[in-house]
N, C-alpha and C positions, 0 to 999 in steps of 0.2 A: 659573613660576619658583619655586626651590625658596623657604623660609622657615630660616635657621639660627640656631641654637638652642643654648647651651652652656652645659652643668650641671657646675659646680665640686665633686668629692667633697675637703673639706677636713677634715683629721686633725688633733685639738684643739691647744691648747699644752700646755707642761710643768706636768704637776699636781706639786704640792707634797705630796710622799710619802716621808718622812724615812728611814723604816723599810725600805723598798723592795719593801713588800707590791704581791703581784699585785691589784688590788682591782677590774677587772672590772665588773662592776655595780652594785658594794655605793654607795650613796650614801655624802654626805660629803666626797668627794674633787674638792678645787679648784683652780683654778690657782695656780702657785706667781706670784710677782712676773716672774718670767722670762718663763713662759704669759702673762701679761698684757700683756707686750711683744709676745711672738711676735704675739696674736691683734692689739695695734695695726699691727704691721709689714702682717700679711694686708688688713686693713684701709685701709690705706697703697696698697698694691698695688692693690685692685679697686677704689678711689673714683675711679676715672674713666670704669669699667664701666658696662654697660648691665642692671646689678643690678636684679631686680623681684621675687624670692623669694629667701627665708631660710630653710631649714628643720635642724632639729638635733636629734640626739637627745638624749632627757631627761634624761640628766646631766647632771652640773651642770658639769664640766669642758667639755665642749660647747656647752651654753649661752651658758656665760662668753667662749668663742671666737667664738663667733655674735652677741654682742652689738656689739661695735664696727662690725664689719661694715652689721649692719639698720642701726644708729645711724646712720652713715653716707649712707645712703639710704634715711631715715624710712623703716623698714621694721618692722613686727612678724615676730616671730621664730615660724616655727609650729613646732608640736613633732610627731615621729612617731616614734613609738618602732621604728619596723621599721629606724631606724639608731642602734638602742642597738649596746653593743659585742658580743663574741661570748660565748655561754654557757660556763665553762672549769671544769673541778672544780676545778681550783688556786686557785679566788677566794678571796680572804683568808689566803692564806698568802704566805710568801719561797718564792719555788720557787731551787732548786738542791743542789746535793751535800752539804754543809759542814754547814751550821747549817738547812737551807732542806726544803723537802718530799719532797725525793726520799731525802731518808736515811732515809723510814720506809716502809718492805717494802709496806705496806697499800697505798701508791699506783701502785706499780710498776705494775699492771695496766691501768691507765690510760692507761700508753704505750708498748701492746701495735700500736694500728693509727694510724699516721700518716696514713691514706689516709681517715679518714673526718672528721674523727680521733677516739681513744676517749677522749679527753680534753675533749671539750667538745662545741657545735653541729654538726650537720655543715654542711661547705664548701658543699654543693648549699643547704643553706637560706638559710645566709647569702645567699648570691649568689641567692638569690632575692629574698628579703625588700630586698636592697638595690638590686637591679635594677628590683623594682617603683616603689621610691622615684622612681630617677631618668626610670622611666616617666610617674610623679604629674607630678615637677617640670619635665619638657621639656615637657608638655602645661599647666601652669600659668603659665610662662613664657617661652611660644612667639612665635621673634622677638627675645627677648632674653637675659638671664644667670640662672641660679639658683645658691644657694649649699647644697650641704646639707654639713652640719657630722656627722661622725661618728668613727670610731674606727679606728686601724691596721688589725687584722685585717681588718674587715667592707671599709674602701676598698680595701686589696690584692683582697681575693676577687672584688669588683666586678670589677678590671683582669684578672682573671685570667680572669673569666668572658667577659668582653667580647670580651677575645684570643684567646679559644679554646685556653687554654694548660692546662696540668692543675691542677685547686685544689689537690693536696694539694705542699707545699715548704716547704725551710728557711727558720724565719719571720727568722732571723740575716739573710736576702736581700733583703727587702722594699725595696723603693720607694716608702716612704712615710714619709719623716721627720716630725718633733714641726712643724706648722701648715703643711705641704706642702699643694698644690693637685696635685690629679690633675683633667684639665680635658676634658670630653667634649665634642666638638660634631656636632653633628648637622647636615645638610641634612634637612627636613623628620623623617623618624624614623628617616633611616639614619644610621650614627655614622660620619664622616667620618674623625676622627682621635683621639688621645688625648696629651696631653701633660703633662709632669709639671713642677713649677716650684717652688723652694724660697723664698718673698717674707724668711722669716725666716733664712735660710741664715746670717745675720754671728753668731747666737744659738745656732745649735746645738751649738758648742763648749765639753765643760764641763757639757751641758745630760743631764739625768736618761736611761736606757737601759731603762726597764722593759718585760721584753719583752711585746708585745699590748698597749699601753696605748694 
């Protein structure tokens, strides 16, 4: 008899980012009061789960998502950073036409190859790096839920890798809204299905559009 197994890839709340800087990495950046809703809504959602692992990347916007959640089900929150977010040259700037990054000639070249892309990590690592994660976490919490907590880009690339669909795509498309659940279940280690679920969906409206955040 098989044993099933289902690891949560959840995409943080809305960080409080006035400016509308791409900020990527860079520490510092928290949730806004809204993200702090979102991440109780999610919270809301799984407390009646069979939750046994936490895991989130080391930002702090993540964390902060992750937190209600463990709280929930006395849980410590462990950290791996192989679900930080994606490496992007645009980190700390505004990207777009107007007033934002792309009006200066020097970066152009940087979004020469969408296919790897030349703008940041490539997709194959990502979906590496994130794949091994939910490798960790179905072998950590075999039999029952895992949560791991990380970042737009990296959870799409996951779905994408999973599907067998091509990484490189318009990030404007994604399926992965501000404290969505992309929900993987497994019989034993093969992956049964994938489902996607919005717990904060009444908050999204109104709610920050930074894109890759």
């Amino acid at each position: 008899m098989s044993t099933r197994t289902i690891v949560h890839l959840l995409r943080h709340g809305e960080v409080h980012n006035p400016e509308g800087v791409l900020y990527g990495r860079l520490p510092g950046y928290h949730l806004s009061d809204r993200g702090r809703r979102m991440a109780d809504l999610v919270a809301d959602s799984l407390a009646e789960r069979d939750v046994t692992r936490v895991i989130s990347s080391p930002l702090e916007r993540a964390q902060e998502t992750a937190a209600p959640i463990a709280s929930r089900h006395e849980l410590q929150i462990a950290i791996d950073v192989r679900l930080i977010e994606a490496g992007n040259h645009f980190e700390g700037m505004t990207f777009g036409v107007g007033d934002g990054s792309l009006r200066h000639p020097g970066h152009w070249p940087k979004l020469i190859n969408p296919f790897r892309p030349s703008w940041g990590e490539p997709y194959e690592q990502i979906a590496a790096r994130m794949l091994a994660v939910v490798d960790r976490a179905r072998d950590e919490a075999r039999g029952h839920e895992a949560v791991l907590v990380s970042h737009q880009s990296p959870v799409w690339i996951a779905r994408l890798k999973l599907e067998d669909r091509r990484l490189w795509h318009d990030p404007r498309k994604r399926q992965c809204s501000l404290a969505s659940l992309t929900s993987l279940t497994y019989d034993d280690d093969r992956l049964v299905s994938i489902e996607f679920s919005e717990p904060a969906a009444s908050l999204l409206p109104g709610a920050s559009k930074i894109p890759g955040a």
